[in-house]
VMD Tcl script that builds the backbone (N, CA, C; Angstrom):
set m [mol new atoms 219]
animate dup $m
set s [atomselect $m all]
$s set {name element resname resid chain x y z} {
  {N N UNK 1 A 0.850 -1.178 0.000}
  {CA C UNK 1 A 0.000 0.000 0.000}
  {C C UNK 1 A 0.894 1.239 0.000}
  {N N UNK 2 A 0.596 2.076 -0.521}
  {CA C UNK 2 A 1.479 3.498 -1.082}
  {C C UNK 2 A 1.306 4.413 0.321}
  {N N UNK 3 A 2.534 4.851 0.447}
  {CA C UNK 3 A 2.544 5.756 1.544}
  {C C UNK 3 A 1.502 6.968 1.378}
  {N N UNK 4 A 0.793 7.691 2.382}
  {CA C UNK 4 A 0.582 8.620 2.341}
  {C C UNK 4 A 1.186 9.963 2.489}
  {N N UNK 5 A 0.635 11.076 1.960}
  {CA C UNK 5 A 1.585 12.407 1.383}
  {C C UNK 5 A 2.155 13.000 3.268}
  {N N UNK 6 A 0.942 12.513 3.889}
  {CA C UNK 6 A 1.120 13.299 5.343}
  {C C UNK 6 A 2.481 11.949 6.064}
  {N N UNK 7 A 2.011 10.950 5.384}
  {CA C UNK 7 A 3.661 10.037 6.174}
  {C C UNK 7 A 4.815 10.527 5.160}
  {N N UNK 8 A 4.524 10.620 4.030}
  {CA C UNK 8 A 5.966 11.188 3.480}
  {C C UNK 8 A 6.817 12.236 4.029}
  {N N UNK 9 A 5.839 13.145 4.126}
  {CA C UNK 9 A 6.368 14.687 4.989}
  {C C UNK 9 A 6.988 14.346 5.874}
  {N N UNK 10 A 6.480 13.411 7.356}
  {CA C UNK 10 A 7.145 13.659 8.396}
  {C C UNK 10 A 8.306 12.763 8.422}
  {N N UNK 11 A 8.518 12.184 7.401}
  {CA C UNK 11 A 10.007 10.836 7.011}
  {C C UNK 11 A 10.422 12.634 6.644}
  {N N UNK 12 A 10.619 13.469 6.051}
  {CA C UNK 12 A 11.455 14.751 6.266}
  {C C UNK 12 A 11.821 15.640 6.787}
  {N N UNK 13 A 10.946 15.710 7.722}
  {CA C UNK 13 A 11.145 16.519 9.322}
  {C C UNK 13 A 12.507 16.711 9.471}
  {N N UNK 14 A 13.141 18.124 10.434}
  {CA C UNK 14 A 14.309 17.879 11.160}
  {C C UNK 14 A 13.885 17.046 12.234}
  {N N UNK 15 A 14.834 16.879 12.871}
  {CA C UNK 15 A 15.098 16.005 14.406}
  {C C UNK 15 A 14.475 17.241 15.465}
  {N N UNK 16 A 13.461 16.880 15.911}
  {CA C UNK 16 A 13.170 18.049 17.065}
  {C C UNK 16 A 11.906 19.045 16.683}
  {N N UNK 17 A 11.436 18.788 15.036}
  {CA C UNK 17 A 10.978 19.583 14.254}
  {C C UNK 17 A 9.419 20.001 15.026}
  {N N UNK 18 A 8.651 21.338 15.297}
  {CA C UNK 18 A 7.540 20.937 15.671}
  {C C UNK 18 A 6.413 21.206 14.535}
  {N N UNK 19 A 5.486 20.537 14.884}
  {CA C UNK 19 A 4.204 20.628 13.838}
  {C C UNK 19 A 3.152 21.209 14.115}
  {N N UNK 20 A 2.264 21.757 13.440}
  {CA C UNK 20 A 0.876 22.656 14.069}
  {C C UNK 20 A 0.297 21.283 14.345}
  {N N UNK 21 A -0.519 21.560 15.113}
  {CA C UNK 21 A -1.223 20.383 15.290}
  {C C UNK 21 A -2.569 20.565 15.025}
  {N N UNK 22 A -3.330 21.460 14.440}
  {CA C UNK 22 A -4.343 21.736 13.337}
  {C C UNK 22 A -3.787 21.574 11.916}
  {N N UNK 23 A -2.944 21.481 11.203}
  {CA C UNK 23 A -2.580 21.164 9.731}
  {C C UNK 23 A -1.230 20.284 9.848}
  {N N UNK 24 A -0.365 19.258 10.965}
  {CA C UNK 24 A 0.527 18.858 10.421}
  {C C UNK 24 A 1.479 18.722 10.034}
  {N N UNK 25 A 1.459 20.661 9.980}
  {CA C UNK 25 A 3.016 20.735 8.972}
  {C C UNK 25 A 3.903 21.008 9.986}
  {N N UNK 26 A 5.394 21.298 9.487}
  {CA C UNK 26 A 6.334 21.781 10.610}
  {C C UNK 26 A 6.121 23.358 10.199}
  {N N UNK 27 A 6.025 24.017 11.730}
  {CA C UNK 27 A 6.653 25.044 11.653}
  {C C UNK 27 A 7.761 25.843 10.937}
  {N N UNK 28 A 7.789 27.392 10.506}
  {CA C UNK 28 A 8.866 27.855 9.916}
  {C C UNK 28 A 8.998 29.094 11.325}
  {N N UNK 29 A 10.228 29.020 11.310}
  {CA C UNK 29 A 10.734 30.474 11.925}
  {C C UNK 29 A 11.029 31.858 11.013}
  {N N UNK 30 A 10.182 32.696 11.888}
  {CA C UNK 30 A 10.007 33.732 11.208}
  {C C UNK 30 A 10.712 35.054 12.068}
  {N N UNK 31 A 10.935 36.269 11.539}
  {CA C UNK 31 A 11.006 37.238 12.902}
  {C C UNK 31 A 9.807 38.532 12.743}
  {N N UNK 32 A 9.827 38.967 14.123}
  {CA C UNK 32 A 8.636 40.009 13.523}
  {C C UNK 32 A 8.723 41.315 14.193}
  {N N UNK 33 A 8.249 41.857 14.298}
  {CA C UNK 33 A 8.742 43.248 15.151}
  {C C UNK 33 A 7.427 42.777 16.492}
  {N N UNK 34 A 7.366 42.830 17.881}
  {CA C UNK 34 A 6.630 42.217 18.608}
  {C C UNK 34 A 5.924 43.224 19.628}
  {N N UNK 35 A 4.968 43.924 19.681}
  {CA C UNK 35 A 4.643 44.767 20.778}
  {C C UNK 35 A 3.853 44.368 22.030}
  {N N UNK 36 A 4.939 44.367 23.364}
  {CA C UNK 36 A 4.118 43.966 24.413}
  {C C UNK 36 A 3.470 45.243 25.352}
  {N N UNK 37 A 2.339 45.111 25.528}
  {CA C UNK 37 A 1.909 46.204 26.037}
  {C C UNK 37 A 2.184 47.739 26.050}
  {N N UNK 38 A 2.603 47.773 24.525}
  {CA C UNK 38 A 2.710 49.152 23.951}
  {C C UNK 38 A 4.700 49.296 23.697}
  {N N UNK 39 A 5.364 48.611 24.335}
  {CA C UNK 39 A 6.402 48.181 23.852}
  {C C UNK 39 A 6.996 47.781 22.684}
  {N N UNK 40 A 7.828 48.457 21.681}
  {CA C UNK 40 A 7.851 46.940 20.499}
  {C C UNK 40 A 9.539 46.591 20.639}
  {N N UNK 41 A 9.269 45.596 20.304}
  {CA C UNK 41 A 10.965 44.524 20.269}
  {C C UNK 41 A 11.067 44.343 18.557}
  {N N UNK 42 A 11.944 44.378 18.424}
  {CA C UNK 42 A 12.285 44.335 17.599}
  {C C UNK 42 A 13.081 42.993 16.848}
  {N N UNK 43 A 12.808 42.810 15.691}
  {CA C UNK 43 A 13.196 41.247 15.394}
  {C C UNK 43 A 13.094 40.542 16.581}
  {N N UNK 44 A 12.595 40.136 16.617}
  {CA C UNK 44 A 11.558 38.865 17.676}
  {C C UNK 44 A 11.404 37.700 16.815}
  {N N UNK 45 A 12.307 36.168 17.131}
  {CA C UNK 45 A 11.580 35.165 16.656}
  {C C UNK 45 A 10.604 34.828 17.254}
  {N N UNK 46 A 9.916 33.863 16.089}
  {CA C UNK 46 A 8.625 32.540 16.330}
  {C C UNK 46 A 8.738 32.014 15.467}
  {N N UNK 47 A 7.406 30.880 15.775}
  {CA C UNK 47 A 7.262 29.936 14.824}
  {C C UNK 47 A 5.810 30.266 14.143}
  {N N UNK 48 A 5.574 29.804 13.090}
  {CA C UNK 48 A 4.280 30.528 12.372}
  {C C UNK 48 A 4.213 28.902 11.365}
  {N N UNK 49 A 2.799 28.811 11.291}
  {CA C UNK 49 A 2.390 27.501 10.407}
  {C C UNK 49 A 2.031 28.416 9.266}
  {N N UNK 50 A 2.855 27.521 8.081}
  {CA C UNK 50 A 2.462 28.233 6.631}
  {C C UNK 50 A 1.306 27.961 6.117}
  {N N UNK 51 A 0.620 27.347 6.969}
  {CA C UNK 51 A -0.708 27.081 6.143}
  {C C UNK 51 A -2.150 27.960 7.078}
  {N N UNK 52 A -1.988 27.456 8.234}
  {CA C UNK 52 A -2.742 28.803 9.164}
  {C C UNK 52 A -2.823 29.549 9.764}
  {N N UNK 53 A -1.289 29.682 9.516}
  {CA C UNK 53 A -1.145 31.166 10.271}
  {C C UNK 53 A -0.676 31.202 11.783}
  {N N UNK 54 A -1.489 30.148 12.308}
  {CA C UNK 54 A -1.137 30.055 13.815}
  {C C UNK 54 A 0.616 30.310 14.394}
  {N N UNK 55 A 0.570 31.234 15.418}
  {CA C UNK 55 A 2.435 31.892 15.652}
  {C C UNK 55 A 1.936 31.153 17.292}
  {N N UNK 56 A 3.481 30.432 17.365}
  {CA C UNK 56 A 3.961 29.786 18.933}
  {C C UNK 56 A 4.973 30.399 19.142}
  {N N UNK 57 A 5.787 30.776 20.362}
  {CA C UNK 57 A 6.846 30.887 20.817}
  {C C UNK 57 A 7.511 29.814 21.485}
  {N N UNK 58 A 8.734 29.291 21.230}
  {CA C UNK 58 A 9.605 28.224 22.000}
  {C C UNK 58 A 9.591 28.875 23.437}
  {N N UNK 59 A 10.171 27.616 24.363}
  {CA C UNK 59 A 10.346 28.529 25.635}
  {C C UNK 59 A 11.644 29.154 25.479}
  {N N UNK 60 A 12.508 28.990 24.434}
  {CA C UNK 60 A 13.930 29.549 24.407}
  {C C UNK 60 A 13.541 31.089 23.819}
  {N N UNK 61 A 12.506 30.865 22.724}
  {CA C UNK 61 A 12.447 32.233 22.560}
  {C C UNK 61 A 11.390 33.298 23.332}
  {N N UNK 62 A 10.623 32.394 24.342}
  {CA C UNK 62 A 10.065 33.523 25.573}
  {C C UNK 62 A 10.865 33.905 26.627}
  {N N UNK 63 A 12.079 33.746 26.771}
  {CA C UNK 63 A 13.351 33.573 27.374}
  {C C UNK 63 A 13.993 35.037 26.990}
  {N N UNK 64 A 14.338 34.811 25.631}
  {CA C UNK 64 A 14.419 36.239 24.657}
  {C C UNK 64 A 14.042 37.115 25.097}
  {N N UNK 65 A 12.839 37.039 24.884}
  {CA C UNK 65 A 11.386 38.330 24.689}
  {C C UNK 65 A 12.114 39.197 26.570}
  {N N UNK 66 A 11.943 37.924 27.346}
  {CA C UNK 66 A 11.668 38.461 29.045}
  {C C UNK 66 A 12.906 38.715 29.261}
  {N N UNK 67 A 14.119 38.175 28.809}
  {CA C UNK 67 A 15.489 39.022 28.905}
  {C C UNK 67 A 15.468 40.312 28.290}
  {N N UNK 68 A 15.443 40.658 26.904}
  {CA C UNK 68 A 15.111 42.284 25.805}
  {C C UNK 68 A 13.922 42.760 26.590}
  {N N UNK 69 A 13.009 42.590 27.774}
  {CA C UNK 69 A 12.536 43.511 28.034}
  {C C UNK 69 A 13.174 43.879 29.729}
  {N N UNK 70 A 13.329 43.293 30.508}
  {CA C UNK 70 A 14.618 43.678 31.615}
  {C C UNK 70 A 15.521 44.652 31.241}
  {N N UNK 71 A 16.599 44.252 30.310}
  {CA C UNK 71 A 17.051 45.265 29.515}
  {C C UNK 71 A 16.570 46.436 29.091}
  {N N UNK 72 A 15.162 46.617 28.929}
  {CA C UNK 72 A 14.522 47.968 28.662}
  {C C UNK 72 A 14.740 48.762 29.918}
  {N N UNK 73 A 14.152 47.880 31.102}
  {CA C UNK 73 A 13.781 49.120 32.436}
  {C C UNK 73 A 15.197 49.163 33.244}
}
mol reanalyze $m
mol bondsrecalc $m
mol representation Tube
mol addrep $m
């Protein structure tokens, strides 16, 4: 029986890779300019699903965010 397109994909995954878990796919890292409570940071990673849009933060990169804003005050 022929593999399916959704088992092919994840035989290509990196090691560690994460997936939306509404569509499947792996995540891409993106950067964005980020405003917290009227704050903005600037180049800020995440992760963003190319298919819906949905943006996660790693805990390495909420780590980021709460170090660059210490640094502010």
């Amino acid at each position: 029986m022929p593999h399916s397109k959704q088992t092919k994909s994840k035989e290509t995954l990196k090691a560690g890779a994460l997936l939306c878990p509404v569509c499947c796919v792996e995540y891409i890292e993106i950067e964005v300019d980020f405003d917290v409570d009227g704050t903005i940071l600037n180049n800020i990673k995440l992760l963003k699903c190319p298919i819906c849009q949905d943006e996660q933060f790693t805990p390495e990169q909420q780590k980021e965010i709460e170090k660059r804003l210490l640094n502010l005050g």
